[in-house]
C-alpha positions as CSV (number, residue, x, y, z in Angstrom):
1,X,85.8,52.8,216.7
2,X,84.3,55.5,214.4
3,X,83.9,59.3,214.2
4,X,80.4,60.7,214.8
5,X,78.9,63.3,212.5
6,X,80.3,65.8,215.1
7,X,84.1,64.5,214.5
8,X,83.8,63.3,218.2
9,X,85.1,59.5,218.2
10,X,82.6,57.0,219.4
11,X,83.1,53.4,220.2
12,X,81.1,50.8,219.2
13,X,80.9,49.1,222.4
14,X,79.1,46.1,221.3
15,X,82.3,45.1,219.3
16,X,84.8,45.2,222.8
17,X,84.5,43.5,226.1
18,X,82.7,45.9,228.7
19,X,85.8,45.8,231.2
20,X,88.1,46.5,228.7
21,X,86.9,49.3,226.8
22,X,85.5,51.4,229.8
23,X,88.5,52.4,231.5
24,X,90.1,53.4,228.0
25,X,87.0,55.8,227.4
26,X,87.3,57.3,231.1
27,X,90.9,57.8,230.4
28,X,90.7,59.2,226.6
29,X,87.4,61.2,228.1
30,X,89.0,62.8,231.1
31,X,89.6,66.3,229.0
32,X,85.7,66.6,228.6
33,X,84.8,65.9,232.5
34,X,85.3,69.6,234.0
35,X,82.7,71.2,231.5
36,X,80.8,68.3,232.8
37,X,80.8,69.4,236.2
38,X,79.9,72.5,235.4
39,X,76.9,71.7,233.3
40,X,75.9,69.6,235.8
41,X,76.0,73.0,238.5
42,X,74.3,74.8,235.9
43,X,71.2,72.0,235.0
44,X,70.5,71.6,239.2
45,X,70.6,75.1,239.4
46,X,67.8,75.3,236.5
47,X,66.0,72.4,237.5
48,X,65.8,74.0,241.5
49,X,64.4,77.1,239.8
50,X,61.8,75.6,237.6
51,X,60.6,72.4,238.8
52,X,57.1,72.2,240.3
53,X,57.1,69.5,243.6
54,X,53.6,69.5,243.1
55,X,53.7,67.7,240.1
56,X,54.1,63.9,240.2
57,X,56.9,63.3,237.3
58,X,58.7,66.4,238.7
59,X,58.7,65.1,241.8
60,X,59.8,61.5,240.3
61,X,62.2,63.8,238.6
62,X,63.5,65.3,241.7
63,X,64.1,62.5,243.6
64,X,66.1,61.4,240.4
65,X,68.3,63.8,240.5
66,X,68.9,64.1,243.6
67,X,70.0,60.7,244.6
68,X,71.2,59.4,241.1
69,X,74.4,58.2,242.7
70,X,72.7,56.1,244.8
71,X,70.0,54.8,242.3
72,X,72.3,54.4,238.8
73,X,76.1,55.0,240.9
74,X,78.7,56.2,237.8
75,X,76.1,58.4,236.4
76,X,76.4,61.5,238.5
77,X,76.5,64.4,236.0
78,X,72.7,66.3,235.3
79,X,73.1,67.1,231.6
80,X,69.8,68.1,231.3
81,X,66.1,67.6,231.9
82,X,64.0,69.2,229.2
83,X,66.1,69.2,225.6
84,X,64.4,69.4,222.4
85,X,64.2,65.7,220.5
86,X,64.4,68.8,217.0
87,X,64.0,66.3,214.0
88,X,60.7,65.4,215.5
89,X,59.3,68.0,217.9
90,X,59.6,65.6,221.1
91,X,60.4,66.8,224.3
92,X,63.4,64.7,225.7
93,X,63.3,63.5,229.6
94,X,66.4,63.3,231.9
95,X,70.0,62.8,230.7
96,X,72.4,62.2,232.6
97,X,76.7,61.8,232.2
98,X,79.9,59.7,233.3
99,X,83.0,60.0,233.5
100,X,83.0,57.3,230.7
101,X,82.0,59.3,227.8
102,X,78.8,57.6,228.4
103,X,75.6,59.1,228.8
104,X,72.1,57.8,229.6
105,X,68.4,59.4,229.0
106,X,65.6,58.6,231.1
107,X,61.8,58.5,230.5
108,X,60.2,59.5,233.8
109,X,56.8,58.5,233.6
110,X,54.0,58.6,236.2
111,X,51.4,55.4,236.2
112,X,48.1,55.7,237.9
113,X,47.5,52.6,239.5
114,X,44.1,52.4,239.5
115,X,44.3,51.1,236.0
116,X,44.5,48.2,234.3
117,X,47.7,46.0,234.4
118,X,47.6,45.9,230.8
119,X,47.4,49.6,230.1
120,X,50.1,50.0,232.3
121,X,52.5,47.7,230.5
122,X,51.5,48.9,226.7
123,X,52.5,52.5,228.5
124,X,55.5,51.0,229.5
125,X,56.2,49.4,226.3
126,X,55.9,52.9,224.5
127,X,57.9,54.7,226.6
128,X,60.9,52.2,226.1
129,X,60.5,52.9,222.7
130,X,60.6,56.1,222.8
131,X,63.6,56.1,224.9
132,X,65.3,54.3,222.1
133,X,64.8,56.6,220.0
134,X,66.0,59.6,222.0
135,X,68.9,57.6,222.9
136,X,70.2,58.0,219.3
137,X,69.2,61.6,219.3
138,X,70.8,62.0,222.6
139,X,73.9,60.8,221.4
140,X,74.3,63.1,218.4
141,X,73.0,65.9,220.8
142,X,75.2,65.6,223.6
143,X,79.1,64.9,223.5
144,X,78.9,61.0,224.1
145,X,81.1,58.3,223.5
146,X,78.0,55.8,223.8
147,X,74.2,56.7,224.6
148,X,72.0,54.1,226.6
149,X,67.8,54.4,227.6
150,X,66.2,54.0,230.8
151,X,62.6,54.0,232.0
152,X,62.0,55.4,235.8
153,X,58.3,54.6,236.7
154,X,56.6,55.0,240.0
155,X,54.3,51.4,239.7
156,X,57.8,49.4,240.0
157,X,58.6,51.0,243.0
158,X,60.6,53.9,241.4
159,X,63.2,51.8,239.9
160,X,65.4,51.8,236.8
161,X,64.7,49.9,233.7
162,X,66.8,49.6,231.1
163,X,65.3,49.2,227.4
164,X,67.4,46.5,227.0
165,X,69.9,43.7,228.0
166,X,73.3,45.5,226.6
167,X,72.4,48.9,227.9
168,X,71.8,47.4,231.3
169,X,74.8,45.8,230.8
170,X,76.7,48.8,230.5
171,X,75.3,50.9,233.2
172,X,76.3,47.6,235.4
173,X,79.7,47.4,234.3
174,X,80.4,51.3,234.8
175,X,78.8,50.8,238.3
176,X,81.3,48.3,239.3
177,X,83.9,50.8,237.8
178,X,83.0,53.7,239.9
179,X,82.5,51.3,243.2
180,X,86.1,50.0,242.5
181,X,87.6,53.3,242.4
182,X,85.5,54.4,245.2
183,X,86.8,51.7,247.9
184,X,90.3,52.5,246.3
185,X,90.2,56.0,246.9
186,X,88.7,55.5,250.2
187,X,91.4,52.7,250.8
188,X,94.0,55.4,249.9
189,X,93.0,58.3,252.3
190,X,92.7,56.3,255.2
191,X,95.6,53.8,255.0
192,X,98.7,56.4,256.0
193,X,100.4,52.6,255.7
194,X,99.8,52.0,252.3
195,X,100.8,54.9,251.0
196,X,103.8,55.0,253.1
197,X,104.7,51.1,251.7
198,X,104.0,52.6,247.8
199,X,106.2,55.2,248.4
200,X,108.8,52.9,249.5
201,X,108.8,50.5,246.8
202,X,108.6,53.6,244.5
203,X,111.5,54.8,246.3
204,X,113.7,51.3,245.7
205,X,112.4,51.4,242.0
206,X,113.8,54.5,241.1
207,X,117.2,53.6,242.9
208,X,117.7,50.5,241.0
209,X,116.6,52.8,237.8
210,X,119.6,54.8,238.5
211,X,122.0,52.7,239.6
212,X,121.0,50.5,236.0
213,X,121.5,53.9,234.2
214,X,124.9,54.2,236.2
215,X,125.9,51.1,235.0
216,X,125.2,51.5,231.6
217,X,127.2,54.9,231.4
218,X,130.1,53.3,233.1
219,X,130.5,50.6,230.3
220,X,129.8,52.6,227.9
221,X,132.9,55.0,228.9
222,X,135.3,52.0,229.7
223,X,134.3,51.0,226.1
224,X,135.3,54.0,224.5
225,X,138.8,53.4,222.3
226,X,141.5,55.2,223.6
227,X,142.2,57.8,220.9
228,X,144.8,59.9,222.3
């Protein structure tokens, strides 16, 4: 664990099993989630505004954005999808946040497929590149706990691929986070039983508590030498 050049502490992930470190950061990141939520409003407000559906990558873009939590599940907030790369006068793509602290950016790139295999997978091979580049950028840029790189091309049949093994890794891990929590919650709202049963053994917990504490009080007072 280290601080950032922005005093924000960042983990190097790399160091920690993924299932262990992950629920730390959504806890120890839960302060930063409702300015989140509202970036994310404000970004999908801009991007609804601006974006031109007759353009290929926007609509790549679009259809991005509009169903990440079905494509990359965990990484729901928009956190924008135009920023300035400043030290080198790039133009970012899509970034995108989690409750995790962790954030991703995404290369949307548009393939004609006319062309030669080859050309196709040189693009390919520069956009991942780039993508690790912006990462790092992103990552200063953006409050993040961690920064991973994706590529979203329309040749693979608009899928996500991730410029490496340990970011993929990541994004995997948090997905089986967020499906976790989802079936809990879900669990929770519709099983009046469950709830019911937890507040039960709640209930008995606290009891015993008390009746310990009782206990403990009541030796303690027989104990006391008679002074009088």
């Amino acid at each position: 664990m280290y601080f950032s050049p922005n005093s924000f502490i960042t983990f190097n992930i790399i160091q920690y099993s993924l299932a262990s470190i992950l629920p730390i950061c959504k806890v120890w990141f839960q302060p930063y989630v409702e300015s989140l939520r509202k970036l994310d409003k404000e970004k999908r407000r801009e991007w609804n505004q601006n974006s031109n559906m007759n353009n290929q990558v926007d609509n790549m873009k679009n259809d991005l954005i509009n169903n990440i939590g079905q494509i990359l599940p965990g990484f729901n907030y928009l956190i924008d999808f135009n920023w300035d790369v400043y030290r080198h006068h790039e133009v970012g793509d899509l970034v995108f946040g989690s409750d995790y602290g962790v954030i991703i950016v995404i290369e949307t790139k548009w393939f004609n497929t006319d062309t030669l295999s080859k050309a196709q997978v040189n693009a390919r091979k520069k956009a991942r590149n780039r993508v690790r580049k912006y990462r790092g950028y992103a990552q200063e840029k953006f409050i993040a706990v961690k920064a991973i790189g994706a590529v979203y091309t329309n040749d693979t049949g608009n899928s996500i691929q991730f410029v490496d093994d340990q970011d993929a890794g990541i994004a995997k891990t948090i997905e089986i986070h967020t499906q976790y929590l989802y079936n809990f919650d879900r669990e929770w709202e519709e099983s009046p039983e469950k709830r019911g049963t937890l507040k039960t053994i709640l209930y008995y917990i606290v009891i015993v508590l008390l009746v310990i504490v009782a206990v403990i009080v009541g030796l303690a007072i027989l104990t006391v030498p008679d002074t009088l």
